[in-house]
N, C-alpha and C positions, 0 to 999 in steps of 0.2 A: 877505274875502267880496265876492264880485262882483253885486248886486243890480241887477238891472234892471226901474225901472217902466215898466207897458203904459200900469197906469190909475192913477187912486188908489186903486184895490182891488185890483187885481193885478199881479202883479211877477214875475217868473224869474230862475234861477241859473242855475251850474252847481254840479257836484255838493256838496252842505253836512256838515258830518260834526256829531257829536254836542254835540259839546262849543261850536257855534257858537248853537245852539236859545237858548240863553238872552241871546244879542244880539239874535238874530231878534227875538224877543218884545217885550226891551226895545227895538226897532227899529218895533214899533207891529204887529206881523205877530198876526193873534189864529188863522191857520189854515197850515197846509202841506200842499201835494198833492205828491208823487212820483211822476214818471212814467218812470221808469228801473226795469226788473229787476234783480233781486241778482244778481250772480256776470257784470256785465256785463264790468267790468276788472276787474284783479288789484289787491288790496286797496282799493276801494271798500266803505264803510260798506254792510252790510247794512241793508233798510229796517227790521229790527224793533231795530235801533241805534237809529235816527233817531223811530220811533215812540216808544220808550220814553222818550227823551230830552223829547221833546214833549208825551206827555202827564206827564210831571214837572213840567212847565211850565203846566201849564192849558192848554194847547192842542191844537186841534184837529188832525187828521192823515187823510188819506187816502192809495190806494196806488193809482193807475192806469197799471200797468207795459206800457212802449210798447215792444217792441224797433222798434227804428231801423228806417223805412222799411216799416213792417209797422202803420198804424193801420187797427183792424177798427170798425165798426160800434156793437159792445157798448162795446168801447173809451170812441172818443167819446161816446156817451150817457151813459157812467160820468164824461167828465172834466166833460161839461156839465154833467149833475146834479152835480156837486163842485161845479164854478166856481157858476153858481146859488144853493143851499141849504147850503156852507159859512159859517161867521164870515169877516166883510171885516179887514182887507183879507189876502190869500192869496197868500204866494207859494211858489210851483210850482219844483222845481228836476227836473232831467235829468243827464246828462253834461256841457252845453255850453249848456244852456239853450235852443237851438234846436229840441226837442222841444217841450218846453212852450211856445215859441210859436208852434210851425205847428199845437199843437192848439188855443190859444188863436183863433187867426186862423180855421180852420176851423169853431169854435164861433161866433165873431162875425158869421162872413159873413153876410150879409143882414139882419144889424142894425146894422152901421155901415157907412155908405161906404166902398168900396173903398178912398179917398185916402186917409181917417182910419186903415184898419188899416196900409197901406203907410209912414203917415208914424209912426206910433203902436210899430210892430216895427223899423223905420229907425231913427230917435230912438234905441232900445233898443240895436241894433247886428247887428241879422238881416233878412237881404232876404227876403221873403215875398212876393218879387212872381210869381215862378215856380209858388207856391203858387197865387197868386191868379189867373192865368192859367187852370191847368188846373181850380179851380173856376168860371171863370166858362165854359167848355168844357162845362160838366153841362149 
């Protein structure tokens, strides 16, 4: 399992399968967002897998399904209010985890410095600075 921390409350993968949920947990994880649709590749874990696995665990789960290159409005309002009002700390998994942190980075903007998200998704192993650009362009 490939974990990468943003913060000490949130973290990204890439894709996690069922049978992983109960490291997750004992990994200190008390919530998981999903932000990958089913049926993205050919035998990826459907999210009502990874749900049911999760809540077997006492944990927390949401589903905010991003296809690649297509984030809407409702979208992000749904991953904010997750990131916000889920149990800390959360991690968020995608295909490649690169989803989960160009929504993360979009959520943050203009509550942490620019440097801090760039060095914070850097660290992680995703350049966000292209992101960051074209939001600082709005």
């Amino acid at each position: 399992m490939d974990i990468r921390p943003l913060t000490e409350d949130f973290a990204v993968a890439p894709q996690i399968a069922p049978d992983e949920i109960a490291e997750i947990k004992a990994l200190g994880y008390a919530s998981i967002l999903c932000n990958r649709p089913d049926g993205e590749e050919l035998g990826q874990p459907d999210y009502a897998a990874i749900e049911a696995a999760a809540k077997a665990e006492g944990m927390q789960i949401a589903w905010v399904p991003i296809v690649s290159g297509m984030v809407t409005e409702e979208a992000m309002t749904d991953f904010a209010t997750a990131l916000d009002e889920m149990p800390k700390p959360i991690l968020a998994y995608c295909r490649s985890g690169t989803r989960c942190t160009m929504l993360w980075t979009i959520a943050r903007h203009g509550d942490l410095p620019e440097a801090e998200l760039i060095e914070r998704t850097s660290n992680a192993g995703y350049d966000m600075s292209g992101l960051l650009r074209q939001l600082q362009a709005r």
